[in-house]
C-alpha positions as CSV (number, residue, x, y, z in Angstrom):
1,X,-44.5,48.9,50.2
2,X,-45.3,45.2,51.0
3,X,-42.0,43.7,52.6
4,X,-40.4,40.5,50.9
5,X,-41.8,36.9,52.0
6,X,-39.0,35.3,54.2
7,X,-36.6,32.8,52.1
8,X,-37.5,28.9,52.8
9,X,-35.0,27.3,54.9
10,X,-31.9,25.0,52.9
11,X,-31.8,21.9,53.6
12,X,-28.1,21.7,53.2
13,X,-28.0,17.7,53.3
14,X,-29.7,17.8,50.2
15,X,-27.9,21.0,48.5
16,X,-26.0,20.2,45.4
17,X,-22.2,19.9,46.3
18,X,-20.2,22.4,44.1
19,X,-17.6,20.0,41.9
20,X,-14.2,20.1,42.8
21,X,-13.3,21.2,39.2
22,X,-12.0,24.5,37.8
23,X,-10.2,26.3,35.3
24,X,-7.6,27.4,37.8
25,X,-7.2,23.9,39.3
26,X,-7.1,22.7,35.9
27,X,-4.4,24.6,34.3
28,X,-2.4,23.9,37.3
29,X,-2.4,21.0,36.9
30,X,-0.6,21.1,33.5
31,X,3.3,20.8,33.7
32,X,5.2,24.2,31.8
33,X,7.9,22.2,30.9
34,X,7.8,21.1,27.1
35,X,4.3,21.0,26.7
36,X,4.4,17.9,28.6
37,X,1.0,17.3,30.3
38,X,2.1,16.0,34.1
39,X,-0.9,15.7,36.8
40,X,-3.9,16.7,37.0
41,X,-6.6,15.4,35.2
42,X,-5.4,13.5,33.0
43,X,-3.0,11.8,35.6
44,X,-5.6,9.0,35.8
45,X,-7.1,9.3,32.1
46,X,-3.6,8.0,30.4
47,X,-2.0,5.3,33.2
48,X,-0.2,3.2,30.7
49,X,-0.2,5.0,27.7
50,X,3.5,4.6,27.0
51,X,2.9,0.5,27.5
52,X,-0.5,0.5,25.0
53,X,2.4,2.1,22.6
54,X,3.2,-0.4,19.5
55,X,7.1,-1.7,19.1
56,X,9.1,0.7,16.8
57,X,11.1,-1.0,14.1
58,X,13.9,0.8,13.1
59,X,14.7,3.8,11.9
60,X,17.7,2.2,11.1
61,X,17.2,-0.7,8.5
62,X,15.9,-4.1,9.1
63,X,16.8,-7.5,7.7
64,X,13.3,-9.0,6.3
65,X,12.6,-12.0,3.9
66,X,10.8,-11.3,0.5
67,X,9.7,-14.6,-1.5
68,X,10.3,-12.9,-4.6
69,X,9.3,-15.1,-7.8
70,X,9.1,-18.2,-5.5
71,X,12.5,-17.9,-4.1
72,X,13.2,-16.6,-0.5
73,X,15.3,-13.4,-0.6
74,X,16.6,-11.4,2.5
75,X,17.3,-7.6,2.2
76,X,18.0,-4.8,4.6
77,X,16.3,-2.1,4.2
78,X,14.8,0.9,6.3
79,X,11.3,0.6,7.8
80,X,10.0,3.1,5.4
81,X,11.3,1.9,2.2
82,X,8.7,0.8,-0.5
83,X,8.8,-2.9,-2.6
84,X,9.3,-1.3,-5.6
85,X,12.5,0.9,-4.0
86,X,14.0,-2.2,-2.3
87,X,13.9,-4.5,-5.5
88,X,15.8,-1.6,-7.5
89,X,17.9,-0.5,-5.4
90,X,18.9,-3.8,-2.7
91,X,17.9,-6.5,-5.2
92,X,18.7,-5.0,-8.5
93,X,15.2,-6.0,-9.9
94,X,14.6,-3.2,-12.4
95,X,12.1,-4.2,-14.3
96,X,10.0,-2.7,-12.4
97,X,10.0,1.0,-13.3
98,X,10.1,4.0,-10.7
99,X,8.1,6.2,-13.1
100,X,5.2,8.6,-11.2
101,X,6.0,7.2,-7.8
102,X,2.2,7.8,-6.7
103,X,0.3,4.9,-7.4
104,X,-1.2,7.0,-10.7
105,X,0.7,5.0,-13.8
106,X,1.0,1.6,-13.4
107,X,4.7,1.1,-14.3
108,X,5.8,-0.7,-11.5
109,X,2.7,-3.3,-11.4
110,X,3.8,-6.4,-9.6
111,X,1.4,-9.0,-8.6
112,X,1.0,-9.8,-5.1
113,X,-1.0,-13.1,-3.5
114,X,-2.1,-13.2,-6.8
115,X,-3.7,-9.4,-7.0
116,X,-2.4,-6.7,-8.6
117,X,-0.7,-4.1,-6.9
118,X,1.7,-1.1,-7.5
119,X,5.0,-1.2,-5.8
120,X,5.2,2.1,-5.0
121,X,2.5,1.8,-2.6
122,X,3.3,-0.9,-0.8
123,X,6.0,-1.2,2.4
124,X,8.6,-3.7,1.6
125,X,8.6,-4.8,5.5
126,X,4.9,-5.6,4.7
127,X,4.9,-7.5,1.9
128,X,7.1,-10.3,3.9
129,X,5.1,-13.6,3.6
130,X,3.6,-13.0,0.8
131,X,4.2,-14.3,-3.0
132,X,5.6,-11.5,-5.2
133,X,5.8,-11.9,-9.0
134,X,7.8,-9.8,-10.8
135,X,8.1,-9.4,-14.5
136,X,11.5,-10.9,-14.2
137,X,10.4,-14.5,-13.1
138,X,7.5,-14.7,-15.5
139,X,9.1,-17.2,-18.0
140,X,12.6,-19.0,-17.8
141,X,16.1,-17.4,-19.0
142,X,15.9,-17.7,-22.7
143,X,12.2,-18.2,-23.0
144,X,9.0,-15.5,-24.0
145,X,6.2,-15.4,-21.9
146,X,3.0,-16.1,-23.9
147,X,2.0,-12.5,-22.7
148,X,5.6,-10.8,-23.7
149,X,5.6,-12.5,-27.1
150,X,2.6,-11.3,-27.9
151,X,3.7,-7.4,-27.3
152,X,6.4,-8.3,-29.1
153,X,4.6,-9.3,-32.2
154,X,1.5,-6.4,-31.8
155,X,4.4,-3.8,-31.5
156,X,3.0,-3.0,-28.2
157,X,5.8,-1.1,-26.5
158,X,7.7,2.0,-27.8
159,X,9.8,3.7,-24.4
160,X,9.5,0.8,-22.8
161,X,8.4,1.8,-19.1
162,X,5.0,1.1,-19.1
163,X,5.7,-2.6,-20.9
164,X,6.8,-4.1,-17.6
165,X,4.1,-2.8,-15.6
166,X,1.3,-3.5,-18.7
167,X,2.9,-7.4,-19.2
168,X,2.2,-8.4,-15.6
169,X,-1.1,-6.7,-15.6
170,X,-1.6,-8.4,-18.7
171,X,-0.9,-12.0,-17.7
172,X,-3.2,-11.7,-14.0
173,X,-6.0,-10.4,-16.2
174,X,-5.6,-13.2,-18.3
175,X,-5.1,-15.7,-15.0
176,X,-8.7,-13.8,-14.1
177,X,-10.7,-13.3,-17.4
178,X,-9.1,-16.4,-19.7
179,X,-11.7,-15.4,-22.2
180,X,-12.2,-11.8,-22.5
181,X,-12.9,-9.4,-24.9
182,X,-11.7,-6.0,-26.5
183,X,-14.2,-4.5,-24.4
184,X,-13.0,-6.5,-21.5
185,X,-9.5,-5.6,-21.6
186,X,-10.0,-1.6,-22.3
187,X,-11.6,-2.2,-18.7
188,X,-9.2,-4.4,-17.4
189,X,-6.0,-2.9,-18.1
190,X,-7.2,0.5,-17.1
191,X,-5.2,1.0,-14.2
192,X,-2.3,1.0,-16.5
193,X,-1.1,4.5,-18.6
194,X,1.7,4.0,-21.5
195,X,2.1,8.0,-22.1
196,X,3.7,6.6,-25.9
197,X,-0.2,5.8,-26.6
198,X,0.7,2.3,-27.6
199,X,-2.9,0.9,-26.6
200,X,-3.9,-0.2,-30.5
201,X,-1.1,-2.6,-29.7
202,X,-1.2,-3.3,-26.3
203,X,-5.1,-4.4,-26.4
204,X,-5.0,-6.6,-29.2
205,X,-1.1,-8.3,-27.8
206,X,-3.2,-9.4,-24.8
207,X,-6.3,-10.8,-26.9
208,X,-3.7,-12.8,-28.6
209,X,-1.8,-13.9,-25.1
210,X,-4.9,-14.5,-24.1
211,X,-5.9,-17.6,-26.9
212,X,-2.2,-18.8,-26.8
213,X,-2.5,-18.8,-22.8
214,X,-5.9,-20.7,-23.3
215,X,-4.4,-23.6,-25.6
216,X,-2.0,-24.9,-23.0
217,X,0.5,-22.3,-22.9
218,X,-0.6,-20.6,-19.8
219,X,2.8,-21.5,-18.1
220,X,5.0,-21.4,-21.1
């Protein structure tokens, strides 16, 4: 039996040095205390984590300015409260209706720097700055929008909750499309549910708004 061949010598200046990192060295490096991580690690990973952190607001409520229908209007509310909660609830503003509360049926429509938007999905604290038209400034005390005249005369509402949200979806279409058709405003309109099924009067009220809005009584 043919003995083994010797081993070649190491050079141990130019041997691999073993890392400095292991599974025991590692876990104790975590705190036990809370799950709070302490050491370590991560010691030098997160050095000023808690001053990259964002300024809390709240949760107790805030005083913020809305410009609601082109008056400024300041309300307290908390951080987490939505535009369409604050305008019922702190302003009184309820013609815009709390209906799915999901951003699915278009009853609290509101438009917004001149785009529509559902209230329900929007933070009151971050519409600040921004115009906000609500079906309640649309014409003077007294007076019929062209758009709300002509649901009125297409018997286009029945419950009534949908109308508010459908009338200012109506009137930014309009703003948008001064000329549109049937077609057009099936489209147009379809982010907008009325569960009366009062759409054989709702399409052909905003054809009509839509020619009176055209001959000069856009801001009737």
């Amino acid at each position: 039996m043919s003995a083994k061949p010797p081993r070649p010598p190491v050079d141990r200046e130019t041997k691999p040095k073993r890392s400095n990192f292991s599974r025991r060295g590692f876990i104790q490096g975590l705190g036990v205390g809370g799950g709070v991580l302490s050491g370590g690690l991560l010691e030098t990973a997160l050095p000023n984590a808690a001053e990259a952190a964002p300024a809390t607001i709240g949760p107790d409520p805030v005083t913020i300015t809305l410009r609601l229908n082109g008056k400024s209007t300041q309300v307290a509310v908390e951080p987490r409260t939505t535009l369409l909660d604050a305008l019922r609830n702190r302003l009184g503003m309820t013609g815009v209706k709390r209906v799915c509360d999901r951003g699915a049926c278009g009853a609290c429509t509101m438009i917004i720097n001149g785009k529509v938007m559902y209230g329900c999905t929007v933070l009151a604290i971050d519409a600040q700055g921004k115009n906000i038209e609500t079906i309640e400034g649309l014409a003077p005390e007294g007076k019929y929008h062209p758009v709300s005249e002509a649901f009125v005369n297409n018997d286009a509402q029945q419950c009534g909750f949908c109308t508010p949200g459908f009338v200012m979806a109506a009137k930014n279409f309009i703003d948008l499309h001064p000329d549109p058709t049937l077609e057009d405003v099936e489209k147009g309109l379809g982010g907008n549910f009325c569960r009366c099924g009062t759409y054989v009067g709702i399409r052909p009220a905003v054809l009509e708004a839509a020619k009176k809005m055209k001959g000069g009584a856009r801001n009737a």
